[in-house]
C-alpha positions as CSV (number, residue, x, y, z in Angstrom):
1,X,207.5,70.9,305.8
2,X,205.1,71.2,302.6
3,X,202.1,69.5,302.5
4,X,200.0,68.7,299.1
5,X,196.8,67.1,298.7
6,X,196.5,64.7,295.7
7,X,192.8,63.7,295.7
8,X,192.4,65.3,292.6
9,X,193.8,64.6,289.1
10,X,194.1,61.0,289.2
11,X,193.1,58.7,285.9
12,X,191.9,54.9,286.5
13,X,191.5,52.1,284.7
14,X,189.3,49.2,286.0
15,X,192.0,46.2,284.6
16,X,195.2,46.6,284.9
17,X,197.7,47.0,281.8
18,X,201.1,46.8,282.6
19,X,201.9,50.1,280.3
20,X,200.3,52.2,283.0
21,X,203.5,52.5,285.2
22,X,205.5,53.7,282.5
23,X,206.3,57.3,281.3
24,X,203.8,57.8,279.1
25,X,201.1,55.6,278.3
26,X,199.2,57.4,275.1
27,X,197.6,54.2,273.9
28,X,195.3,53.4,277.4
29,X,191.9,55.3,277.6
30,X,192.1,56.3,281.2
31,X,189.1,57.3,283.3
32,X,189.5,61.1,285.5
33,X,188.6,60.2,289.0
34,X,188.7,61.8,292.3
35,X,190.0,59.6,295.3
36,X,188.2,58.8,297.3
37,X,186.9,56.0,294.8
38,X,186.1,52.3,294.2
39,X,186.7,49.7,291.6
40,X,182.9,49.1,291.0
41,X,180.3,50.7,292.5
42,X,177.7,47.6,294.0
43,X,173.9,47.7,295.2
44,X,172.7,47.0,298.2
45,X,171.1,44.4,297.4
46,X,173.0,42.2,295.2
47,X,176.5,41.6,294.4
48,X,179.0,39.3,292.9
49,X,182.8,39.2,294.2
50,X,183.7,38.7,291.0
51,X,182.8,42.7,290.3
52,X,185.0,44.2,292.4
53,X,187.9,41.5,292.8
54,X,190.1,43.0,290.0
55,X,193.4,44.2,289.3
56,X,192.8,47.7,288.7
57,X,194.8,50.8,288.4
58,X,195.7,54.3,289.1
59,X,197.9,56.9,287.8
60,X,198.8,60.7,288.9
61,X,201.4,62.6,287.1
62,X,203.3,65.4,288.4
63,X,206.1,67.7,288.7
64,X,208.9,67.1,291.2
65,X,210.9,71.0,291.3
66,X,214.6,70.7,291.2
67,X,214.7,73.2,294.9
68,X,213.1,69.2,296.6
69,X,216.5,68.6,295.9
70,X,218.2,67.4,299.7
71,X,215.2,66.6,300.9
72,X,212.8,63.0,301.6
73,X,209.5,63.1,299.5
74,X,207.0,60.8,301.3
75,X,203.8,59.8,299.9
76,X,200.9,59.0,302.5
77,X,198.2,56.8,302.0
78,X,194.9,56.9,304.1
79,X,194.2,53.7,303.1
80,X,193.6,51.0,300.1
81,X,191.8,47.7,300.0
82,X,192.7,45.4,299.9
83,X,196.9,45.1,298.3
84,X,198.5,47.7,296.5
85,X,202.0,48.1,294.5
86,X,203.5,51.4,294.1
87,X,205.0,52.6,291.2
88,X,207.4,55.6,290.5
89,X,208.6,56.3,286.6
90,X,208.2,53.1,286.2
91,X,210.0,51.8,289.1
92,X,208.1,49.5,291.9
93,X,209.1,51.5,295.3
94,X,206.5,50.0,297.4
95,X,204.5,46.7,298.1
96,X,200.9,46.8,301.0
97,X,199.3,44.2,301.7
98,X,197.5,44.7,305.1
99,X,194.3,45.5,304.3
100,X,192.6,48.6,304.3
101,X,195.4,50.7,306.2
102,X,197.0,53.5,305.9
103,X,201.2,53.7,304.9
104,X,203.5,55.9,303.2
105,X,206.0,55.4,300.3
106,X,209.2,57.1,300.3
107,X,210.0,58.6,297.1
108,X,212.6,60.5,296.9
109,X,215.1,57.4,295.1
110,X,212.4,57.0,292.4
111,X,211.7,61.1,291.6
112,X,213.1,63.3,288.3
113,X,213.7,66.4,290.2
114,X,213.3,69.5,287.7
115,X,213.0,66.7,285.1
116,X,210.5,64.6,282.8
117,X,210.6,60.9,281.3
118,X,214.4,61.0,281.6
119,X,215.7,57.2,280.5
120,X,219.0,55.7,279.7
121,X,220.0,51.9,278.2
122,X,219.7,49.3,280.7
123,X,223.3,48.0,282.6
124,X,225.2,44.9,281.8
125,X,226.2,42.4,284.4
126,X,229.5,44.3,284.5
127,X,228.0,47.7,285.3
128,X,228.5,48.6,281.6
129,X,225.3,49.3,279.3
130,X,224.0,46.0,278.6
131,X,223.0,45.0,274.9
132,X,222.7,41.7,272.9
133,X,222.1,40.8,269.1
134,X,219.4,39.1,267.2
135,X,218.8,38.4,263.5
136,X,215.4,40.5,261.7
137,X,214.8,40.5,258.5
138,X,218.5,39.1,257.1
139,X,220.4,41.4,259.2
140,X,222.1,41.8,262.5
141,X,219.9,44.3,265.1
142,X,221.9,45.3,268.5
143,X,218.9,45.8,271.0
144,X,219.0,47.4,274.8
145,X,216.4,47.9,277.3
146,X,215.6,51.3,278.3
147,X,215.2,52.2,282.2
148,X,214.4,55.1,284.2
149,X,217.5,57.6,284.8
150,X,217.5,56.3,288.9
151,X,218.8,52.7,287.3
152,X,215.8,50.6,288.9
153,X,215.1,47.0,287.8
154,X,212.6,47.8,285.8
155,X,212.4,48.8,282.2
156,X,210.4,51.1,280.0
157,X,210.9,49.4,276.5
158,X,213.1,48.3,274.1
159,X,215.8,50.1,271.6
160,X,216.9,47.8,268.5
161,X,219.3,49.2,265.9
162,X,220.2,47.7,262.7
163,X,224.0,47.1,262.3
164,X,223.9,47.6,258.4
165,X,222.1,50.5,258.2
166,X,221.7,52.2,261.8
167,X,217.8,52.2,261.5
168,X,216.2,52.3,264.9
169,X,213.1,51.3,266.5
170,X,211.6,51.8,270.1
171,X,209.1,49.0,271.5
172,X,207.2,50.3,274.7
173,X,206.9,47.7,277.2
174,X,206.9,47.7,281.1
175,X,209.0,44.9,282.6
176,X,212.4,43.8,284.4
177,X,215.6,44.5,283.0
178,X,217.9,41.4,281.8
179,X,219.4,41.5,284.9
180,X,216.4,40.8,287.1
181,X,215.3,38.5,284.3
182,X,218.7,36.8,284.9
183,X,218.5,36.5,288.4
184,X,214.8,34.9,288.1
185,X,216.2,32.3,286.2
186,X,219.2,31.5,288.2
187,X,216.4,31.3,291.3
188,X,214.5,29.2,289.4
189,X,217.5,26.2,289.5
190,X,219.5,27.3,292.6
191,X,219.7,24.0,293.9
192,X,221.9,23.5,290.6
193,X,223.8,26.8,290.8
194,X,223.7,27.7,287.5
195,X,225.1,31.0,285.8
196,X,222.7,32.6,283.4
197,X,223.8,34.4,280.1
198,X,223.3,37.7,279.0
199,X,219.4,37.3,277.5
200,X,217.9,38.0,274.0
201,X,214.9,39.6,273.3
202,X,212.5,37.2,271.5
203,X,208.5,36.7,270.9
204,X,207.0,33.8,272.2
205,X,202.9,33.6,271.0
206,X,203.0,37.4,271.0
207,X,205.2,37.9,274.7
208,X,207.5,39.3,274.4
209,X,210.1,37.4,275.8
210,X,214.0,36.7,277.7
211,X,216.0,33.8,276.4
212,X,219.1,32.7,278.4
213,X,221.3,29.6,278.6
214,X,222.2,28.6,282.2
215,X,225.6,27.2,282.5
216,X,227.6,25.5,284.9
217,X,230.9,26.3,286.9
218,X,233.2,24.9,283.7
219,X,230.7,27.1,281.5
220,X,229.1,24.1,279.8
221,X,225.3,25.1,279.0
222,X,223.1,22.7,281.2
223,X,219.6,24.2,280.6
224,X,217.6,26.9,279.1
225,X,215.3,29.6,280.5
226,X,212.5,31.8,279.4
227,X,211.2,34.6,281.3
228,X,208.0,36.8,280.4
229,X,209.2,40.2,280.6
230,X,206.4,41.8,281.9
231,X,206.0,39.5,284.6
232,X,209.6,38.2,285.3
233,X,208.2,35.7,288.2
234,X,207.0,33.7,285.2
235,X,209.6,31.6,284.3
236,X,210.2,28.6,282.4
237,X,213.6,26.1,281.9
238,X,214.4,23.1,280.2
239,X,217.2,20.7,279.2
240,X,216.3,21.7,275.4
241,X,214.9,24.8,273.8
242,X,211.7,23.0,272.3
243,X,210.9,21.4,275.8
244,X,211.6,25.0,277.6
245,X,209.1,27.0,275.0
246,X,206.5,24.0,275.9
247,X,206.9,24.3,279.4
248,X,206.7,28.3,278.7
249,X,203.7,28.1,277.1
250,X,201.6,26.2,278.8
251,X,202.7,28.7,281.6
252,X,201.7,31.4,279.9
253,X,198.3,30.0,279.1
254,X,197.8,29.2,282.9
255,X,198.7,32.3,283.8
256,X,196.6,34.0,281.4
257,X,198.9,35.6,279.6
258,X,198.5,34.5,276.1
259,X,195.8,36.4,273.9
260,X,192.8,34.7,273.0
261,X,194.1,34.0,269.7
262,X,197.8,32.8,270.6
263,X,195.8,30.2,273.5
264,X,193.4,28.8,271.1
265,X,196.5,28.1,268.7
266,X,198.1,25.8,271.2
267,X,195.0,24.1,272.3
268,X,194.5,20.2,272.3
269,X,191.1,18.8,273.2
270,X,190.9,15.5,275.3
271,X,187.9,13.3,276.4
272,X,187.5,10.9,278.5
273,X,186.7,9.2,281.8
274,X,188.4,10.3,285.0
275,X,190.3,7.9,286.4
276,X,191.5,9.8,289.1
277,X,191.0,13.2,291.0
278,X,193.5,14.2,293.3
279,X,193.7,17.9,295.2
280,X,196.3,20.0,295.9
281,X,197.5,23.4,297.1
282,X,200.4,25.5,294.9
283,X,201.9,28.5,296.0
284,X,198.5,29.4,297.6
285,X,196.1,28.2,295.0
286,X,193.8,24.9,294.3
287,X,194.6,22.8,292.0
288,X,192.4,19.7,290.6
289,X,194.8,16.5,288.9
290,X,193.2,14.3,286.4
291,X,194.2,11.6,284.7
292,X,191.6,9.8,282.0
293,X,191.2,6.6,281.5
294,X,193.5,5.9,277.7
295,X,194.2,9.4,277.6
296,X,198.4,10.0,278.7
297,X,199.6,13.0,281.0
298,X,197.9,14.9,284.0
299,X,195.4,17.1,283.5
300,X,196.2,20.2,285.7
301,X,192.5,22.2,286.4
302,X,193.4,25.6,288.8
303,X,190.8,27.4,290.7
304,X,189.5,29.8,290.6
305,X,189.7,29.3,286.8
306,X,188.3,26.1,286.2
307,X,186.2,26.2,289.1
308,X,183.6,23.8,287.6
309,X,185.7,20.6,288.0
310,X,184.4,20.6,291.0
311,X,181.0,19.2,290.3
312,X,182.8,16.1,288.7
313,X,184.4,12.8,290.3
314,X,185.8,9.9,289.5
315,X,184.1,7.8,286.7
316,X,182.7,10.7,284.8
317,X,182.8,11.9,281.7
318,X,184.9,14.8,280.4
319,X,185.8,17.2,277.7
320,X,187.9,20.2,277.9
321,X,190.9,21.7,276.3
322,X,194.6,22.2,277.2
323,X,197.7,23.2,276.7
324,X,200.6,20.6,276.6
325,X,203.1,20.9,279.7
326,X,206.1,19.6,280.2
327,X,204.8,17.1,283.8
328,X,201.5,18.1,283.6
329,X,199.1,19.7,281.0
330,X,196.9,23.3,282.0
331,X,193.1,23.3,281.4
332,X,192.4,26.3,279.7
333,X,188.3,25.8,279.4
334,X,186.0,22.9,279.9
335,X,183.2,21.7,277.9
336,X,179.8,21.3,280.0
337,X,177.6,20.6,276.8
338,X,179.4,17.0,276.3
339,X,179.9,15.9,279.9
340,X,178.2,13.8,282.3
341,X,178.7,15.4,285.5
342,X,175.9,17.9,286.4
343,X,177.6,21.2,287.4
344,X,175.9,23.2,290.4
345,X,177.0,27.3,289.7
346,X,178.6,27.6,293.1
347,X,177.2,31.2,294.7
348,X,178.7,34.4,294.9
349,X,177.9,35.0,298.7
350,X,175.7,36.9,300.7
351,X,177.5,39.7,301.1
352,X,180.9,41.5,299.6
353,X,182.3,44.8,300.3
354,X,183.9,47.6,297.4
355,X,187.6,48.3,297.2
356,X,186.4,52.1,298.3
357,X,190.2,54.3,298.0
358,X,190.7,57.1,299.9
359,X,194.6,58.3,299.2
360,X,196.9,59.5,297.2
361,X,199.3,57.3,294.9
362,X,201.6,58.0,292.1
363,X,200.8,54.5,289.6
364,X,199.2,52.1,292.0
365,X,198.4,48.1,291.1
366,X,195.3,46.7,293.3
367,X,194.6,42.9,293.5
């Protein structure tokens, strides 16, 4: 047995971008750190959760030798706070979530033994390479995604190739492959047991983007999906294609997906008294539901992002901005300097604790 220690020669980056788990990642300015480390490092005397309650990231690249061959490759952890995901050439090998423990990822699936940034074309539903077409520019483009050599569900980027002229262009971007993006959208109506299509690669307010029909058993297209690549649990459907990109949108705004520029766009402002206020939990988070008195729809406010709804009740004024839903409609920012409810800044708390590191990881995603 060969042991190695990996506390040195590890690069961080205190918010997460996706194109950290990938190959290479020229275009992220990555800090040199030595493990153990935190997030943020916090006084004494003062601190706000808010500074160390980040997705944040770490990356170590080396060499796996082509003699590891036949044998397991583990990974040990002494421990992370608070939950990590563990990446390998781009493909998620391991999910923690118990606190600050210690575990250990098997690798050996994930590794490129004697070998660096080997990738092939992503596999069709029939085990085949999987590829699609689009129009650009007045002409047909064919267009795969690019995965790791191991065949994960994850992919590296993007390959489109012009038909007419065999030009060809690669678009770096860490996400699921079409099938996974498939399968997300057939759990997404399972109750309906629909058969998703084949996606296409599209942009949606600068997402890049999967677009499917979802057909029934006699093949007759019932709905449509949209799934954000990057985050394939996002996903959107709808019994049109308008009403699906509406829904998708106002997804990705709640979400936080959508640039600053690409939210603003599809903004609406509403004012108004609140009617009524009503509470509720989804998949683990607050939400606030408003409806205004002459003003259609619900209003959906999620904590912790709109956290200052809760200094208003019922028969107060309001002003804030949204984005139009398909049930509901997603807050995106409220405006204090035209209300009538006084807002008390809730406080950070009286004491907090840093997200101090003290293992080894290969591309590891902390929440």
């Amino acid at each position: 047995m060969e042991h190695y220690d990996w506390n040195d020669g590890w690069l961080f980056t205190p918010v997460f971008d996706p194109a950290i788990v990938r190959p290479e990642c020229p275009e992220l300015t990555l800090e040199p750190v030595r493990l153990p480390h935190t997030v943020k490092a916090l006084p004494y005397n003062y601190c706000n959760e808010n500074d160390y309650q980040k997705l944040s990231g770490y990356r170590r690249e080396f060499f796996a030798p082509k003699e590891w061959e036949g044998r397991t490759v583990l990974l040990t952890f002494g421990a992370v706070a608070h939950d990590a995901t563990v990446f390998c050439n781009g493909r998620r090998v391991f999910h923690h979530s118990c606190g600050y423990t210690a575990f250990t990822v098997d690798l050996t699936s994930a590794l490129h033994l004697g070998q660096k940034n080997v990738v092939q074309t992503t596999p069709g539903t029939d085990g085949n390479v999987g590829y699609n077409y689009i129009a650009k520019d007045d002409d047909v483009w064919v267009y795969t995604g690019v995965t790791s050599a191991t065949a994960d569900n994850s992919i590296v980027g993007f390959v489109l190739v012009n038909q007419r002229t065999a030009e060809s262009h690669y678009y770096p971007v860490a996400g699921a492959t079409e099938e996974s993006a498939m399968q997300s959208a057939e759990g997404a109506v399972q109750n309906l047991r629909y058969s998703a299509t084949f996606p296409i690669l599209i942009n949606v307010s600068e997402q890049p983007t999967y677009f499917m029909a979802l057909k029934d058993n006699a093949g007759t297209v019932k709905k449509f999906a949209m799934v954000d690549i990057q985050h394939y649990q996002n996903v959107a459907t709808g019994d049109t294609v308008a009403e699906t990109q509406k829904s998708y949108q106002a997804m990705l705004a709640t979400s936080g997906a959508l640039s600053t520029d690409a939210a603003e766009a599809n903004m609406e402002e509403a004012t108004g008294v609140i009617r009524s206020m009503t509470q509720a939990v989804m998949d683990g988070n607050s939400h606030f539901y408003v409806t205004l008195d002459g003003v259609d729809g619900i209003f959906d406010f999620a904590i912790p992002g709109q956290l200052g709804i809760v200094g208003y009740k019922e028969g107060d004024t309001i002003t804030f901005k949204y984005v139009k839903g398909d049930t509901t409609n997603s807050v995106q920012e409220i405006d204090t300097s035209k209300n009538s409810a006084t807002i008390d800044k809730p406080s950070s708390g009286d004491a907090a604790k840093t997200d101090d590191k003290s293992a080894e990881t290969v591309d590891t995603v902390k929440a």
